[in-house]
C-alpha positions in Angstrom: 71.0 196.2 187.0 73.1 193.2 186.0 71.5 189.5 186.5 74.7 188.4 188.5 77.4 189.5 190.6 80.6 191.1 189.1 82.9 189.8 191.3 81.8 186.2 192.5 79.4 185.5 189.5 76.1 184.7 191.8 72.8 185.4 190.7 71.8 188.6 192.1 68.0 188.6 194.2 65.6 190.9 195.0 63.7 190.0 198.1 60.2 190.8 198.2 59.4 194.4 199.7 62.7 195.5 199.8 64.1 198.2 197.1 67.7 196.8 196.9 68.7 194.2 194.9 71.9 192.1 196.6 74.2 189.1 196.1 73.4 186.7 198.5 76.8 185.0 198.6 77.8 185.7 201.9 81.4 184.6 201.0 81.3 187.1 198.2 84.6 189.5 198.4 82.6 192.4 197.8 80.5 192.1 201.1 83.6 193.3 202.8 84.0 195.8 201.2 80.3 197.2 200.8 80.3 196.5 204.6 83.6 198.6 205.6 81.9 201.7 203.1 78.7 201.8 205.3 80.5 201.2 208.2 82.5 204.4 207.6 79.5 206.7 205.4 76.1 205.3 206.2 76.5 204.2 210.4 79.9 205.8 212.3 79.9 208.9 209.9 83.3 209.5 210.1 84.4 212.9 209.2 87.2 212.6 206.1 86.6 208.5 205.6 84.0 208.1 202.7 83.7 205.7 200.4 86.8 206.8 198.1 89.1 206.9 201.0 87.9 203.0 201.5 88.2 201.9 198.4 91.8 203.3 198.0 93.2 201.1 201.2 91.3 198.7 200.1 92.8 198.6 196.7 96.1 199.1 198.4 95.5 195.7 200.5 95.8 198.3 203.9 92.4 198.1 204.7 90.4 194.6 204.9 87.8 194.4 207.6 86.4 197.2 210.3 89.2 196.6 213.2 91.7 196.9 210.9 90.2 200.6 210.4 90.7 201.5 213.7 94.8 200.6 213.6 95.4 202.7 210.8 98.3 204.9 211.8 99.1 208.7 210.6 102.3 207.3 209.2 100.3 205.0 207.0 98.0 207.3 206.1 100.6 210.1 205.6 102.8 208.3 202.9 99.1 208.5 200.9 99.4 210.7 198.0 97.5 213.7 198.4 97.7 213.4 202.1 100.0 215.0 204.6 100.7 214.3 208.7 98.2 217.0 209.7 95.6 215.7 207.9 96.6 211.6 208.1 96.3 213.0 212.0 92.9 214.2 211.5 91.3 211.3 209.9 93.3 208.8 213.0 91.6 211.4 215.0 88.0 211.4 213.6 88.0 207.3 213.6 89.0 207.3 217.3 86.4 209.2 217.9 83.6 207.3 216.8 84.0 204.5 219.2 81.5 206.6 220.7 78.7 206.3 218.3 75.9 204.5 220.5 74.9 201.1 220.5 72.5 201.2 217.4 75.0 202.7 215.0 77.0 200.0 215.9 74.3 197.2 215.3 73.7 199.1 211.8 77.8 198.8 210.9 77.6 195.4 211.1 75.7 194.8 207.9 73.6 191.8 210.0 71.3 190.6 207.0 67.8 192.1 207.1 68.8 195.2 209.7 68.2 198.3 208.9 68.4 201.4 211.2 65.3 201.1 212.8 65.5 197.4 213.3 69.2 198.2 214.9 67.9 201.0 217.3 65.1 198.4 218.5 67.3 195.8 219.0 69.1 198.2 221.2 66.6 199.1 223.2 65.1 195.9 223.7 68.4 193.8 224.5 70.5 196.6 226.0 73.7 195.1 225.4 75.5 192.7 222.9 76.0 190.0 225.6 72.0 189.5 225.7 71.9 190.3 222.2 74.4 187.2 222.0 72.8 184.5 224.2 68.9 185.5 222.8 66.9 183.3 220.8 65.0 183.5 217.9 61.8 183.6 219.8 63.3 186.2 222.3 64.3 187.9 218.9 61.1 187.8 217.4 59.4 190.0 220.5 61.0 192.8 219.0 59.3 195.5 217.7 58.9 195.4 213.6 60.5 191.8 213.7 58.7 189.1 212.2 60.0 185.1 212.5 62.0 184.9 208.9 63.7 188.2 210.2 64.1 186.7 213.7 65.7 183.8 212.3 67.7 185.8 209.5 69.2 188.0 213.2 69.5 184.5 215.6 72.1 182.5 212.5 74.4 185.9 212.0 74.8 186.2 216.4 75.6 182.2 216.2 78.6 182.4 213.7 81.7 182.3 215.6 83.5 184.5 212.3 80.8 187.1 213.5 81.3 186.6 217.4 85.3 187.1 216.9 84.4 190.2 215.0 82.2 191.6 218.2 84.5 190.8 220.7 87.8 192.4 218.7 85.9 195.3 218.3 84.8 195.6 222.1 88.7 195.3 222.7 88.9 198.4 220.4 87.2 200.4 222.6 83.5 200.6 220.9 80.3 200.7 222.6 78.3 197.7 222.7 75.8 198.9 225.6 73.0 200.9 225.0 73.2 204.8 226.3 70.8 207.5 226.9 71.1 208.1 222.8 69.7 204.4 222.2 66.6 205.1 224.5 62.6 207.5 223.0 62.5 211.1 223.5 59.7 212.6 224.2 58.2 215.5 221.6 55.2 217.2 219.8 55.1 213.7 217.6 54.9 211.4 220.6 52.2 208.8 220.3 52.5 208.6 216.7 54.1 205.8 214.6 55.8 205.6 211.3 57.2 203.9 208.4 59.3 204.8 205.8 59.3 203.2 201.8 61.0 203.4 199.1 63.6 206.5 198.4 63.3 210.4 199.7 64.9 212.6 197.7 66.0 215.0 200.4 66.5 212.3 203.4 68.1 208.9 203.7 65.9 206.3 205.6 68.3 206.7 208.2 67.9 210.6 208.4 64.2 210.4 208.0 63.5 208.0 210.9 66.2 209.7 213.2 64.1 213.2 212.5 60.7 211.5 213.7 62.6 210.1 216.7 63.9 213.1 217.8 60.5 214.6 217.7 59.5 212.0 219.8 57.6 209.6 217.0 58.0 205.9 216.6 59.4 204.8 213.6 59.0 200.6 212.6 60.4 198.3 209.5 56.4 197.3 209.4 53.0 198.3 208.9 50.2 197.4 211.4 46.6 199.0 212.7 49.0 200.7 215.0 51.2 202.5 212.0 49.7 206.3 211.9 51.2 207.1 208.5 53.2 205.5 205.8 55.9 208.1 204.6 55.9 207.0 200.7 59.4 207.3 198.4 60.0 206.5 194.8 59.8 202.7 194.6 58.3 202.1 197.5 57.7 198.1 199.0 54.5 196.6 197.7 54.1 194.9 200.8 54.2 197.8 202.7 51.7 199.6 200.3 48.9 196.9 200.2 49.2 196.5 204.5 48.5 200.3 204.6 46.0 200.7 202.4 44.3 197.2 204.2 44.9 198.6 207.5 43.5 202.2 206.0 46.3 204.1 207.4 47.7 207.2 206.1 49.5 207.5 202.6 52.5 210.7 203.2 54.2 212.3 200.3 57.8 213.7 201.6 56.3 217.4 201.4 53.9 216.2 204.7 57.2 214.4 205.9 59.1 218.2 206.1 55.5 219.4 207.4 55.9 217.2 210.5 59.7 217.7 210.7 58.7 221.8 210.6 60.8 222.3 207.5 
């Protein structure tokens, strides 16, 4: 892991309880482009636009921020070596279509410091729409579920930018969905009742595909652990943090293996 970043030179941090180490320069040139590759991969899941198809328009100077994505044409595709009109017209195709993805996904694109997935699907569900999501205050912020007041205060200064406003409102003139749907709202299943959090790194599972499993069998997953928390599902490098509250709190330690037991895999 190198000490600072390769492309603006800033000393890269770790924050505490987290497993990722990041440059915190948020004028750094490679936050636009780390944001447009999980925009595409790790939130909208766009079929045929991964992370080497965004790193080639990227190189190119075609592709530069997420609405720009979304007025790619065929013809600028097509003239892509390797790439033909059939298939530039089946990538055009597979990015209109995720103007669908529900609100969440959408809250998770944006690369808003300190969100992850579950912190995106419960701002969605507790706002309901951007527009609330863009007049609340930290305090309003900080009744969310799993959200603490540095957190609260980390989500309040990224809404306030006006650079981060424009980008909302140019995308809700693209046609995305910044409402919440019946896919933003708890099922219920054979795991409702029960809450979860996820640390460190599954082999199998992303964060993102672990929590959305739970969810779908009706569990509740959180950032945090509290008395509440009725396991701790434990990775490689897990957060410290995270380990110590549980162990406190004396709630359940999980492996992965009891992880595919409660997923019934």
């Amino acid at each position: 892991m190198p000490t600072h970043c390769p492309l603006c030179g800033t000393e890269i941090v770790k924050p505490e309880g987290e497993v990722m180490h990041r440059c915190p320069n948020r004028a750094c040139p490679s936050r636009g482009l780390e944001t447009l590759i999980n925009w595409v991969s790790g939130a909208m899941d766009i079929e045929g636009v991964g992370e080497q198809f965004v790193r080639r328009l990227w190189d190119l100077g075609l592709l530069r921020s997420m609405p720009a994505l979304y007025r790619l044409t065929v013809e600028q595709i097509a003239e892509l070596e390797g790439y033909g009109e059939i298939s530039a017209r089946k990538i055009v195709d597979a990015i209109e279509q995720s103007k669908q993805q529900p609100f969440a996904r959408i809250l998770f694109g944006l690369n808003i410091p300190d969100v992850g997935w579950v912190t995106a699907r419960n701002l969605a569900r507790h706002f309901g729409s951007v527009d609330r999501l863009l007049a609340a205050t930290m305090d309003e912020i900080e009744e969310v579920e799993g959200i603490g007041p540095d957190r609260a205060e980390s989500i309040a200064d990224w809404f306030e930018d006006e650079d981060n406003r424009a980008l909302i409102e140019e995308l809700r003139a693209l046609g995305l969905r910044f409402e919440a749907g019946d896919e933003d709202r708890p099922v219920e299943g054979p795991l409702s009742g029960r809450a979860y959090v996820v640390t460190g790194t599954l082999e199998g599972f992303s964060r993102e595909e672990a929590s959305g499993a739970l969810e779908a069998l009706g569990a509740k997953v959180s950032d945090s652990v509290s008395g509440k928390t009725t396991g701790l599902i434990v990775g490689e490098e897990p957060g410290a943090s995270k380990l110590t509250k549980a162990e406190k709190a004396g709630v359940a330690l999980l492996t992965e293996a009891d992880l595919r037991r409660l997923l019934g895999r």
